[in-house]
N, C-alpha and C positions, 0 to 999 in steps of 0.2 A: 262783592256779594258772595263770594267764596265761604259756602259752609259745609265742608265735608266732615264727617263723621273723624270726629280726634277722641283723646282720653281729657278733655279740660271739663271735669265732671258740673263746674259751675255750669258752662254753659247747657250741657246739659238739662239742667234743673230749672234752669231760665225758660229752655225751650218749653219742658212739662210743662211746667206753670202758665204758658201760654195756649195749649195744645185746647182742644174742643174735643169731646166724647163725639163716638163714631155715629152716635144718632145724628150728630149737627148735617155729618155730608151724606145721608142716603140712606146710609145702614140700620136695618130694622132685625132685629135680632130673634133667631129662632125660637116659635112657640117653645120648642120641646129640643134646646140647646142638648149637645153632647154631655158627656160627663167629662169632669176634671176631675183627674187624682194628683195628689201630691207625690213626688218620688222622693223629692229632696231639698231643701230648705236652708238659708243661713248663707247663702252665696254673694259674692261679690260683683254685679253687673256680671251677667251672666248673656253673655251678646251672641255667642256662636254653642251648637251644641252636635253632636252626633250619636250614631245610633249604632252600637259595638253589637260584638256578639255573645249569645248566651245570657239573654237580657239586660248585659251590660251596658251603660251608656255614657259619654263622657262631655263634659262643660266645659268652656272657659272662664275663668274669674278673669277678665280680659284687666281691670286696674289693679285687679291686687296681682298680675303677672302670673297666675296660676292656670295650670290643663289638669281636670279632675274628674278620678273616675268616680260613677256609682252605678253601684254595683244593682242587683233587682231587688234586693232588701230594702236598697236604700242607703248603704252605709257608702263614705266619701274617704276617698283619698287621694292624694296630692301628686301623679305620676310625673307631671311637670313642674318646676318653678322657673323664669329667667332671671339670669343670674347679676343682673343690674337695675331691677325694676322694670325690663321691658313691657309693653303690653303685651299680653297675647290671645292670640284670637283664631276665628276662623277655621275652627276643627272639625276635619273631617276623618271617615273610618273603613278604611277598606284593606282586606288580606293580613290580618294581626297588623296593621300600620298605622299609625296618628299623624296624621299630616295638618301642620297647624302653621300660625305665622306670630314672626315676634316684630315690634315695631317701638321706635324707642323716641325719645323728645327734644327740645332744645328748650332751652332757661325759658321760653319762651311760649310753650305749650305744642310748639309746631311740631310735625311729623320730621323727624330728622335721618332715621335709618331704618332699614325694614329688611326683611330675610324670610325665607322658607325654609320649614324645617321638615323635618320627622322623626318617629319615633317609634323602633320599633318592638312588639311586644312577643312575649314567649308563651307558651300552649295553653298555662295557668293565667296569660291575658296579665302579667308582669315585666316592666321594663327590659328588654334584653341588653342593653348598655343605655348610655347616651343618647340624648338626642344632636342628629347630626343636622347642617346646615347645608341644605341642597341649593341654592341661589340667592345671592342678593337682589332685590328686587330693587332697593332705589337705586344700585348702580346702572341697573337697568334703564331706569329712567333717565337718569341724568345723561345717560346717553343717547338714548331714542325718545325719550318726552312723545309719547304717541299723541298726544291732543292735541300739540303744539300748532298744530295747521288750525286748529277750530279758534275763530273771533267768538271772544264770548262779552256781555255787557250791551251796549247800547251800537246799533248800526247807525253811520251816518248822522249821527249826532251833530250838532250848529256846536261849531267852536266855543262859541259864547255862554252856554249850555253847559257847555263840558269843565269849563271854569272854573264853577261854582260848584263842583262836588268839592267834601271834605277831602284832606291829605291823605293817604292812603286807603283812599276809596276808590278804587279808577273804575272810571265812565268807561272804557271798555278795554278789552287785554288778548292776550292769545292766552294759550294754554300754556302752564307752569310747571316746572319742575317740581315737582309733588308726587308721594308715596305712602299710603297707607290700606296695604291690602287687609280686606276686609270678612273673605270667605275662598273656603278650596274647595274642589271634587277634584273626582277622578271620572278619567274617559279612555278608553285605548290604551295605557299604560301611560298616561301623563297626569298631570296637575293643572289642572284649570283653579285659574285665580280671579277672583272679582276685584281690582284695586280703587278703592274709593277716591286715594288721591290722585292716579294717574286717567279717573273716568276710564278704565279701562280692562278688557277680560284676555290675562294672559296663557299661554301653554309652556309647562316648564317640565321637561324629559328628567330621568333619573338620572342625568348626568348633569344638569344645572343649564341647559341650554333654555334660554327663554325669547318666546316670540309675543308679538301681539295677535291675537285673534281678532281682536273688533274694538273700537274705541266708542263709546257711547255718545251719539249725537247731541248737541247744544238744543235746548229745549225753551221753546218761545212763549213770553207770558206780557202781556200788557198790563201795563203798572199804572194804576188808578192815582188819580191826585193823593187821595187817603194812604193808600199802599207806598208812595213815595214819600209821604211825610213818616209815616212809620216805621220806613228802613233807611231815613236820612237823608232821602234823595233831594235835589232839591226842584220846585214845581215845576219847572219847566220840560221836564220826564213826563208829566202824565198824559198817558193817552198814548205813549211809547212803546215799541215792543221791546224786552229786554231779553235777553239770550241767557239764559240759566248752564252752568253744567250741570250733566247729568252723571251723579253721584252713583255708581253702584256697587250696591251691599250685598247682593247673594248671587251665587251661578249654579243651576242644576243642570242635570243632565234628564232629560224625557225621554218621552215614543221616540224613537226612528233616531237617536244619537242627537236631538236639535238640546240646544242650553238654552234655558231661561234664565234671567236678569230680572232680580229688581234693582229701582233707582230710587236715593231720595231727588227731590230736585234742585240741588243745589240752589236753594234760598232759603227764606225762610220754610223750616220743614212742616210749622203747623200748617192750617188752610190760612192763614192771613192775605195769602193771592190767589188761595184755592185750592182746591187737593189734588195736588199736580204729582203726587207719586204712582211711579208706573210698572208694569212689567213689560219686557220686552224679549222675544227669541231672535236668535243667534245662531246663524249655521256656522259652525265649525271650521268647515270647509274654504269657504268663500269669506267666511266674514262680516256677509250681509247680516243686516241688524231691521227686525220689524217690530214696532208696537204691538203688543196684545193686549192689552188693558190699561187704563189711567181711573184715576177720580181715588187716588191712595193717599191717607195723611200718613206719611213717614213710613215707605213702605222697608223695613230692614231685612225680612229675609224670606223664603220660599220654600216650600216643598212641591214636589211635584208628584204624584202616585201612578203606579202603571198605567193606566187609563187615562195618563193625562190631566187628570185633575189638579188644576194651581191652587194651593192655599198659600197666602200669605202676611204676615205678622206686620202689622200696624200701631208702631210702637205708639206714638204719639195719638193715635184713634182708639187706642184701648180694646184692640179685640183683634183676632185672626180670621179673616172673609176667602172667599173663594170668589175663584172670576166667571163673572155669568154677562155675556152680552156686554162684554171690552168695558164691562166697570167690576166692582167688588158689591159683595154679598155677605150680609155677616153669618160666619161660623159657628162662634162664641166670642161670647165677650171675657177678655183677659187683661187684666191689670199692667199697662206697660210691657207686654210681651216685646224679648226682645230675638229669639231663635224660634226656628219650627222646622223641622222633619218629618218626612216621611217615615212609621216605622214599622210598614207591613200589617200594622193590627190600625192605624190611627196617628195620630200625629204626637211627638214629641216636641215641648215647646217651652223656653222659660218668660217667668214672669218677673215683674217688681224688678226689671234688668235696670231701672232707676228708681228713689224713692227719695221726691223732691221736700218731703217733711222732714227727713231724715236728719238730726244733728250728728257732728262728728263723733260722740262717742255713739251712739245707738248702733244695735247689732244690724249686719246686711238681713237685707229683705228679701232679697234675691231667691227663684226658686225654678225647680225642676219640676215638669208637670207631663202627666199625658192625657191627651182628648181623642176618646174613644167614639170613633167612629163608624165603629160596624153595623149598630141598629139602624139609624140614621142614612147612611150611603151604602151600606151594603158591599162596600170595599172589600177583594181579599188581595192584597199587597205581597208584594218578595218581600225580601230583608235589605235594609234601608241602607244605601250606602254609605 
């Protein structure tokens, strides 16, 4: 049951195609929605983005392996490419710096190597060299596997039961060697990392040293006769509880230095068992890990504003909600959003981060937007890290 966010754009397209509009789970969308402006347009899966300075901002084309600036006009260019097809992803912007992540494949679609990088820029907000490689992340793993301790799948399951699942479907597993960081900040002079495939939020010093700060909890969901026939299962699961990992895709930093987290739920990401994506804070410190909000379809990223305000992008729910009384609230509604930032005036967010119509040759859909927020909430924000 393992679905953490990869580059296998098929499945992607699978998932949309299943996904349910944000009105299905709750979301009633604002009389008098924000505005959206277009910045920039023509992108390629557009999954991570950040907020430069001198109202510069920059994107990832995470499959086409591109980090790209745009500039307030709106004009685009290419500051990053990897130089193997890696993906890239996860950009974040603080002190002339681009801290981003490259992530690369096996014949197979799986997450095979992963790295942190940076890059850094000169006064005109221009390449100053190279981008350099400040840790490998799956080495990391492969040596500390932080989940490894978590049972994830079906508990105490009847032998006889466990049988009859299909071959490479295991009724239940521990935590896997897996690597696909997903999203950075900065805090204190380190790098915080969301990694989708290790479930976990790392801290990586300018000298490549990395630790784990908190591994994201196995998340319990009861799997209906229906919901078991739909993921393969076979009937003798229903009425079971099933141990999800918890996938996460974004890490801010808030009030008082605490990280927020979201998570997909490592299953199916639309609602087909419910809309089980979540937000969760994280102290630094300690490592303790608390839920703040659930009832998310495919929660992929977050912003957090001085004041504390969560908004966060609901790829598969078609819209960016804010958290009111430990559920979501709709924002606006946005077309497959797949980033959101904070950006002192309003939120910075991309859309059409997939476009399941899409043939091979038609031009990307992908786009850069901001949702202005100031009539509305009356925010007045710093400069967005």
């Amino acid at each position: 049951m393992r679905r953490a966010l990869t580059a296998a754009a098929a499945t992607a397209t699978a998932l949309l195609l299943a996904a349910t509009p944000a009105a299905a789970h709750g979301g009633k969308p604002s009389p008098k929605p924000p505005a959206v402006s277009d910045i920039a347009d023509g992108l390629v899966t557009p999954l991570s983005a950040a907020v430069g300075a001198h109202g510069t901002s920059y994107v990832t084309q995470n499959f086409a392996g591109l980090l790209t600036e745009v500039d307030k006009r709106g004009r685009t260019s290419v500051v990053h490419a990897s130089s193997n097809g890696e993906e890239v992803g996860g950009v974040s912007y603080r002190d002339r710096t681009l801290t981003f992540t490259e992530t690369s494949y096996d014949e197979m679609g799986n997450p095979a190597g992963s790295t942190l990088r940076t890059l850094r820029l000169d006064r005109h907000g221009d390449p100053a060299g190279p981008a350099r490689t400040v840790a490998d992340i799956r080495a990391y793993e492969n040596d500390r596997n932080p989940d490894g301790r978590f049972a994830y799948g079906f508990r105490d399951l009847p032998a006889s039961c466990a049988a009859q699942f299909p071959e490479g479907f295991p009724a239940e597993y521990t935590g896997m060697e897996d690597s696909h960081p997903y999203a950075t900040t900065s805090l204190r002079g380190t790098t915080l990392v969301a990694d989708a495939g290790m479930n976990a939020i790392l801290s990586v010093s300018d000298r490549g040293r990395v630790r784990t700060v908190a591994v994201l909890p196995p998340q319990p969901a009861v799997v209906s006769a229906e919901a078991a026939e739909q993921n393969g299962m076979p009937p003798c699961v229903a009425g079971r509880t099933y141990w999800f990992e918890s996938v996460p895709t974004d890490v801010e930093v808030g009030p008082w230095g605490q990280l927020y987290v979201t998570t997909l739920p490592g299953g199916p990401e639309d609602d087909s068992l419910g809309a089980r994506g979540a937000v969760y804070r994280v102290n630094p410190v300690t490592g303790s890990v608390r839920e703040v909000a659930d009832g998310f379809v495919s929660a992929t990223n977050l912003a957090v504003s001085p004041k504390g305000d969560i908004y966060v992008a609901e790829m598969f729910g078609d819209r960016i909600s804010t958290v009111k009384h430990g559920g979501p609230r709709t924002v606006v509604e946005i077309t497959v959003p797949g980033a959101v930032e904070w950006s002192g005036k309003g939120l910075l967010a991309t859309a059409n981060a997939f476009d399941p119509t899409a043939g091979p040759t038609d031009p990307p859909q992908g786009r850069l937007v901001t949702v202005d927020l100031h009539a509305k909430h009356g925010h007045h924000g710093h400069h967005g890290r």
